[in-house]
C-alpha positions, 0 to 999 in steps of 0.5 A: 500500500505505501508504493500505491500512495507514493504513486498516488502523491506522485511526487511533483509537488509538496506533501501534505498530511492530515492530522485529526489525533495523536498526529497533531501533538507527536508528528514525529517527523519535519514538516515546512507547515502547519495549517488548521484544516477541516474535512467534510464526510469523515470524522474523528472516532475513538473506536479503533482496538489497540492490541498493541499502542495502547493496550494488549490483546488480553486487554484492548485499547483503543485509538482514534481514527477518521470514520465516514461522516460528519466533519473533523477539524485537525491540522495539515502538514507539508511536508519538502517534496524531497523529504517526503518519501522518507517521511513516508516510509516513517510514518507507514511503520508508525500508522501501518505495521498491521495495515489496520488504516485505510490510507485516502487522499481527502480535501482539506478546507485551510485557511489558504486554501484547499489542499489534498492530504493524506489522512488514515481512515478507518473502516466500519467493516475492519475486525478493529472497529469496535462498533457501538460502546456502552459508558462502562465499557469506555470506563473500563477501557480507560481504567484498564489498557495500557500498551507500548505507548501508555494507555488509552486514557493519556491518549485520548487526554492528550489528544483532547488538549492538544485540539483546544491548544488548537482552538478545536473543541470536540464536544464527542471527546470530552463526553467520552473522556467524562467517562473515566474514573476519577484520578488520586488527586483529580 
């Protein structure tokens, strides 16, 4: 899949990625810069299981991705056009080692203009869509799953402070964050 989206950008000009989560807080590559961005049919879903980031498989956890529907507020990144297969390759092995994504080319709405950029979608009929989660099962989640990153709950708290350092108020996280257990000295 990384060859075909090589072929996709086709090299000519700049890269540009689309960050709706951990992306925006941890890149983990350079980047020219950074816009706002919108996207119109998808959004932002804490409903994809981590077997691995951030949880087990005795005990799952879970991660964000871009589902149909909606609309999503993230950020935009370009990357040189010259960096850009590298950074690829980087962020393949962070976002694809299982091929859980549905890499797409989405138009993203700035500021300065459209761009198309790559986003990482998911798909409702991937065995790592959770489907439907009741409060309790969310309230287990975070109390419980922890994987190579740390657990679900940082995740989703990072993630929901990094949109308001954005001026990105998601109303769906802060619903689902309302439902962690309470913290020693919260």
């Amino acid at each position: 899949m990384l060859a075909a989206t090589l072929r996709q950008w086709g090299g000519h000009g700049d890269l540009w990625i689309f960050g709706y989560a951990s992306l925006i807080w941890r890149p983990d590559f350079d980047f020219e810069e950074r816009r706002p961005a919108h996207v119109r049919g998808w959004h932002r879903a804490l409903k994809m299981w981590s077997r691995v980031n951030r949880g087990t498989p005795e005990r799952p956890g879970l991660v964000f991705g871009l589902l149909t529907g909606g609309s999503c507020h993230g950020v935009v990144f370009r990357v040189h056009r010259q960096q850009a297969p590298a950074v690829l390759g980087t962020l393949w092995e962070r976002e694809m080692p299982t091929g859980v994504y549905d890499p797409r080319w989405l138009r993203c709405e700035t500021p300065h203009g459209p761009v198309s950029a790559l986003a990482f979608t998911l798909s409702r009929r991937s065995p790592n869509f959770t489907g439907a989660l009741s409060p309790e099962q969310y309230r287990q989640i975070f109390a419980q799953a922890i994987g190579r990153y740390g657990s679900t709950h940082d995740y989703a708290h990072q993630t929901y402070v990094s949109l308001k350092a954005h001026g990105i108020h998601d109303r769906a996280l802060e619903q689902l964050l309302g439902h962690a257990p309470a913290r020693p000295g919260s």
